[in-house]
N, C-alpha and C positions, 0 to 999 in steps of 0.2 A: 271632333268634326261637328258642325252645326247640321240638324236637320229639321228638316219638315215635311209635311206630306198635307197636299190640297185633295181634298175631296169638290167633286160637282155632279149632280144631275141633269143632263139633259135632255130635250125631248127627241135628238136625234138618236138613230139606229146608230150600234156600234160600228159600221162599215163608215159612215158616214163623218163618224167624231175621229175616228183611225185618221182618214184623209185629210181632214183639219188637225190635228195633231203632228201629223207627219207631212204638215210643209214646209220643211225646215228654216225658208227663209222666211217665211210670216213670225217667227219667233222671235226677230228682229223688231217686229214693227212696234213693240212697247217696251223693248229695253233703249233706255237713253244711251245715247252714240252708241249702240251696237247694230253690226250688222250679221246675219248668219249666210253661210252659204253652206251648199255642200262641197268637198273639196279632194274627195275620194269615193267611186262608184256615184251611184245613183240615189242614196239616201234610205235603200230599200231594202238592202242585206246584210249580213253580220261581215263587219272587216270594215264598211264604208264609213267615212269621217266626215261631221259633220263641223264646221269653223265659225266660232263665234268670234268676231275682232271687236273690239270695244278702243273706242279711239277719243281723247280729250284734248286738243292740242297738240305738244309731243307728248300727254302720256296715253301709252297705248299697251294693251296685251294681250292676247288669244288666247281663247279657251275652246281647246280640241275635244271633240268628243267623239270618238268610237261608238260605233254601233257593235253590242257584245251579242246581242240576243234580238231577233225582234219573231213574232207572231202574232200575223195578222190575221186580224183587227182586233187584237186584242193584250196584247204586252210586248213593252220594247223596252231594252236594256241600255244604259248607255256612260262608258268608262270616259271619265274625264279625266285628261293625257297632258295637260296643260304646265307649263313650270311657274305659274300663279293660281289657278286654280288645282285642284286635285277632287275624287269624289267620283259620284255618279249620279245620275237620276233615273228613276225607275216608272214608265208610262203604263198605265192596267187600263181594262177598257171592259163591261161588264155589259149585257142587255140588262134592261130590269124590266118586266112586264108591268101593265097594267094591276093595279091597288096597289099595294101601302108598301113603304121602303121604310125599314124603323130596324131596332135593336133588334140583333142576330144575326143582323144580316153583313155575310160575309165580302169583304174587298178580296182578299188574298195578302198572302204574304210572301216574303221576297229579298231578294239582297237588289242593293242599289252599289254600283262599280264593284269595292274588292270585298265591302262588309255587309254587314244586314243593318236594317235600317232599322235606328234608334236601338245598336247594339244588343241583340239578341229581340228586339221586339217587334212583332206584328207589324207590316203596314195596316192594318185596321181590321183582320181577322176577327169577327167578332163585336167587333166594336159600335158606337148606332153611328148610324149615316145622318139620321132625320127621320124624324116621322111627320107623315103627310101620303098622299094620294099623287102619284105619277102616272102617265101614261104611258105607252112602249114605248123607252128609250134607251140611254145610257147613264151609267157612273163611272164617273172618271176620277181616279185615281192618280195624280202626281208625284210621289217623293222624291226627294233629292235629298245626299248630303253633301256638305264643300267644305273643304279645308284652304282656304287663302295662305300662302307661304308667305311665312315671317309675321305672321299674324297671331298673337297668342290668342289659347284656347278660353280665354279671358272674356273674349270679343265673339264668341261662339252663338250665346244668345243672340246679340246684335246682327250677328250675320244672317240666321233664322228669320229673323223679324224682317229682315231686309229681303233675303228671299223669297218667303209671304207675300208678301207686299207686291215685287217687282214681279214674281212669276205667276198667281194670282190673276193679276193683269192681263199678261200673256195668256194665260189658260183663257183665263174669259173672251178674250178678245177672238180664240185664235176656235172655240165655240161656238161664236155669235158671227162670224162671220164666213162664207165660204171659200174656199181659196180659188185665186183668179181663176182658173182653166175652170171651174166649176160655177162662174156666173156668165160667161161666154161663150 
């Protein structure tokens, strides 16, 4: 399986970064031809589905994801159910206070869909975050890992980088921005 795990700081409170995280369809807005909806329940509790369609012309595929686990404002689970994607990703959500965010400091750790992320290892337990001077806010925490069917493990790298990259975006985007109901 390919993974990765985004780390970010921001100056919002965690209640605040929850809410922009878990708009499910703003996670659309920087993936090329994808769109998300929800498509079971409300987005909000463990059993609802959230649908990612990804559409080129005629090629097209969905990538289902269940919500396995969520607590709020602070971790949410989510089983990717897909017959091209497979995997999960796992959202963490930390306050960090005022002074210094650097080595020691813990993210948590966690399984992401049926395995633990980066097989047997840490989402970041430990690990530095950065060192510098924040103010009360958040760390947010990403991993995911995917497995694309009929795609050798070959291309696992590739897939990582790609993930990076495209979800990255997303996180930042979905950060920097508030979601509609909360600029109106």
């Amino acid at each position: 399986m390919a993974r990765f795990v985004l780390t970010r700081l921001s100056p919002l409170p965690p209640a605040d970064c929850w809410a922009r995280l878990t708009a499910w369809p703003r996670h659309g807005d920087r993936v090329p031809f994808t769109r998300v909806s929800v498509v079971r329940g409300t987005g909000r509790q463990p059993g609802d589905v959230i649908l990612a369609r990804t559409a080129l012309g005629p090629l097209r595929f969905d990538d289902p994801m269940e919500l396995v686990e969520l607590v709020a404002p602070m971790h949410c689970l989510l089983a990717k159910r897909g017959r091209v994607v497979r995997g999960g990703a796992e959202l963490r959500i930390r306050a960090v206070g005022a002074g210094t965010v650097g080595a020691g400091s813990e993210v948590g750790a966690g399984t992401v869909g049926a395995g633990t992320v980066g097989a047997g290892s840490e989402v970041g337990a430990g690990s530095e975050v950065g060192a510098g001077t924040v103010g009360a806010g958040s760390e947010v925490v990403w991993a995911e890992e995917l497995r694309i069917t009929g795609l050798p493990r070959l291309f696992d790298p590739a897939v990582a980088l790609a993930g990076r990259l495209v979800f990255g975006r997303v996180l930042d985007h979905l950060l920097a921005t508030p979601p509609a109901s909360a600029t109106g």
